[in-house]
N, C-alpha and C positions, 0 to 999 in steps of 0.2 A: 413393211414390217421393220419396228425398230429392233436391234439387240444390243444388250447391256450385257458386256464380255465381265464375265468372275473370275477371278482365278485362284486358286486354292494352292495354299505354301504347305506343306510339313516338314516342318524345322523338328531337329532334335538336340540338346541338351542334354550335356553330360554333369549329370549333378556331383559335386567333389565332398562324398560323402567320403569319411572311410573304412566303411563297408558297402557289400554290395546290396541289391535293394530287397533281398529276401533271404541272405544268411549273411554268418559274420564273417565272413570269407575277403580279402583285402577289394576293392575298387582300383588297385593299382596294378592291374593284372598287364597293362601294355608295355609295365616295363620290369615285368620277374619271364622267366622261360615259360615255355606253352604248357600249360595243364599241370601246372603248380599253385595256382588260385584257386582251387577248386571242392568241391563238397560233396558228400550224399543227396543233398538239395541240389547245389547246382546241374547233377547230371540227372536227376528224376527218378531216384533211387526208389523202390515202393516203403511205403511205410514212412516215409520222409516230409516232414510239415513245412515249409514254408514261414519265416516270422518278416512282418512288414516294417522296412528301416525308419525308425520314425524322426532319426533328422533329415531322412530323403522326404516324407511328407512334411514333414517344419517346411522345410524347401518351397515344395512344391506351393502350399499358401502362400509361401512370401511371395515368389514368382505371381501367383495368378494376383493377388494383394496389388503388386507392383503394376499389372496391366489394366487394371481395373475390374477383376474378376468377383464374380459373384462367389461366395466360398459356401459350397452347402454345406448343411446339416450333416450328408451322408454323402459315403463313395463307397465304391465297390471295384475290384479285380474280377476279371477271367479270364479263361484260358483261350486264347486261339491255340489250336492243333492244327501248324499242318509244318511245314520242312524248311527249316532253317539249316544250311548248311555249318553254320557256326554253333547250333544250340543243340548238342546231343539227346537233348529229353524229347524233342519233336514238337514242344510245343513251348509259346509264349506265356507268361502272365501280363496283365496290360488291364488300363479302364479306358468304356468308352462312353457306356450312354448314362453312368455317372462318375464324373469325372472330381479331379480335386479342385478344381476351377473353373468355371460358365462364366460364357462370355466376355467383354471386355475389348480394349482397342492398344494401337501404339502409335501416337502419330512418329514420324519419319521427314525431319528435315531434309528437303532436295536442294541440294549444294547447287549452288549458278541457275537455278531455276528461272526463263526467262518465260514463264507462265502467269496468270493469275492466280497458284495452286504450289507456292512455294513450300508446301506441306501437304502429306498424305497420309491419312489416317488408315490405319489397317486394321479390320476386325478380327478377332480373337473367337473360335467356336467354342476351343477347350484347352484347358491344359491339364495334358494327365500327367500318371506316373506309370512307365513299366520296366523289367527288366531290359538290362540291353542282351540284344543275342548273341553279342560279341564277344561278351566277358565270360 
């Protein structure tokens, strides 16, 4: 039996909007004191709506634009619930199974590469957008 080893990265990016990706609350939150960047939104207030950053999505197409991504028609958010020690509302916003970019690759020049294989292409599954739970 042959096996073909995969291996699966998740890289995150912090996009240098300056707001954060669901209120207008600053993105520069690592460097004012603790829990003074913060909103009704941010902590999960009831009654509290959500607006989607739209130079974080500009972004996000450039990014998947740049990898070679398929940029669809539509994308979608939801919520995973369960326990972020840094996200007081208990839950994420996040896309997964439509995302703001399908597919795509990045080759990766190997410095001194004394191979056949002086390049390695890496596949791209998605590139989404979600809140960070840190901020």
């Amino acid at each position: 039996m042959k096996f073909i080893p995969i291996i699966g990265l998740e890289i995150h990016v912090q996009l240098k909007t300056k707001s954060k990706m669901f209120c207008s609350c600053s993105n520069q939150g690592e460097f004012e004191p603790p829990n003074t960047t913060i909103c009704p939104i941010c902590t999960g207030q009831p009654g509290v709506l959500p607006v989607i950053n739209a130079a974080a999505v500009r972004m996000g197409i450039k990014v998947g634009k740049a990898l070679g991504c398929a940029i669809p028609d539509r994308a979608k958010f939801d919520r995973k619930n369960y326990f972020y020690p840094d996200l007081p509302k208990g839950y994420q916003i996040s896309q997964y199974d439509l995302p703001v970019a399908i597919g795509g690759k990045l080759a990766v020049e190997v410095p001194g590469a004394k191979t056949a294989r002086p390049q390695v292409v890496v596949g791209i599954t998605r590139a989404h957008l979600e809140e960070d739970a840190a901020k």
